[in-house]
C-alpha positions as CSV (number, residue, x, y, z in Angstrom):
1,X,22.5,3.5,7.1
2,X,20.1,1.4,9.4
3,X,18.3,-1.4,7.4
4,X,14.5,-1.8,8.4
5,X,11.5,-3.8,7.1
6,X,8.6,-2.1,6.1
7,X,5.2,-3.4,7.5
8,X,3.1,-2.6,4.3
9,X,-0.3,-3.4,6.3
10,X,0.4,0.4,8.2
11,X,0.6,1.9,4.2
12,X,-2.9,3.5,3.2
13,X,-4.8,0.6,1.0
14,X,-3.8,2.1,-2.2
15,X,-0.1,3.1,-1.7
16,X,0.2,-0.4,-0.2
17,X,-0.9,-1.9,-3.4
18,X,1.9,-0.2,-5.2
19,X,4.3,-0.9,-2.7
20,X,3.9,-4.6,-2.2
21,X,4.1,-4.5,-6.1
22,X,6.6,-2.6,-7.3
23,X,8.7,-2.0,-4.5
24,X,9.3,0.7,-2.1
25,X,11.7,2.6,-4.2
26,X,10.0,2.5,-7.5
27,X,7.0,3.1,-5.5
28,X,7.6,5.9,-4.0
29,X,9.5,7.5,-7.3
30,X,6.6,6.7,-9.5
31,X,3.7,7.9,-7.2
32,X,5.6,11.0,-6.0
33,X,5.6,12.2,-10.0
34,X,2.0,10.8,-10.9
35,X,0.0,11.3,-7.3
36,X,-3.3,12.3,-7.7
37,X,-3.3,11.8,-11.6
38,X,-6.1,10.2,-13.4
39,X,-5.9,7.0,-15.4
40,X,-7.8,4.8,-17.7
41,X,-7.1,1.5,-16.7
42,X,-7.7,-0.8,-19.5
43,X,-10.0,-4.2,-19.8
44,X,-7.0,-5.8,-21.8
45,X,-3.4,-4.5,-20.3
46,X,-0.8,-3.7,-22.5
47,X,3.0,-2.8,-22.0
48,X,2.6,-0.1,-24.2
49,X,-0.9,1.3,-22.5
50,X,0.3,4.9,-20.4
51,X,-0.5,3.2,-17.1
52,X,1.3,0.2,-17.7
53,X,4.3,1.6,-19.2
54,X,4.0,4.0,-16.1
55,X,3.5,1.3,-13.0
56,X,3.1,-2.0,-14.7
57,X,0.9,-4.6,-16.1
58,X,0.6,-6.4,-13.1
59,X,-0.4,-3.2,-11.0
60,X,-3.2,-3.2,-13.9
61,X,-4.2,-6.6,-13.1
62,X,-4.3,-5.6,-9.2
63,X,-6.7,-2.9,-10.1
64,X,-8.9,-4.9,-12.5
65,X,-12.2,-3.9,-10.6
66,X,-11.1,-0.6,-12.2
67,X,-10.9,-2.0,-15.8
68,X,-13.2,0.1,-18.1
69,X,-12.8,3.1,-16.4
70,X,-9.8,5.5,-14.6
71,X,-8.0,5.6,-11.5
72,X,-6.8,8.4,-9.2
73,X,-3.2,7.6,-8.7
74,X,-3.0,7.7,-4.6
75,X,-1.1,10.2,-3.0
76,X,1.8,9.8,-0.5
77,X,1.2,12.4,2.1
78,X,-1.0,10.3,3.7
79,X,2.1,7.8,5.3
């Protein structure tokens, strides 16, 4: 199997977030079973909030201007 680097700055804005976060694999596992879901993403991240136990605390932190309210969860048919 052909290794490759990925140039994350051709990924969508919001799958790129995940991406350079999490990883491609992880990425791609956790947003291919939660795409298009709503969120609340909370002011004061938890491990044990749904979205943070789902992506992470530090994809919470990424999506701070979000805090206080929810996020659509991006969806990869657009790569």
């Amino acid at each position: 199997m052909a290794e490759y680097e990925l140039d994350a700055s051709l990924l969508p804005h919001g799958v790129r977030l995940f991406v350079e976060i999490m990883g491609l694999d992880d990425a791609v596992k956790a947003l291919s079973e939660e795409q298009g879901n709503l969120f609340f993403i909370p002011d004061k991240p938890t491990p044990n909030h749904e979205f943070c136990k789902r992506f992470s605390v530090d994809i919470e932190r990424a999506l701070s201007h979000h805090a206080g309210s929810t996020c659509q969860t991006p969806k990869l048919d657009k790569i």
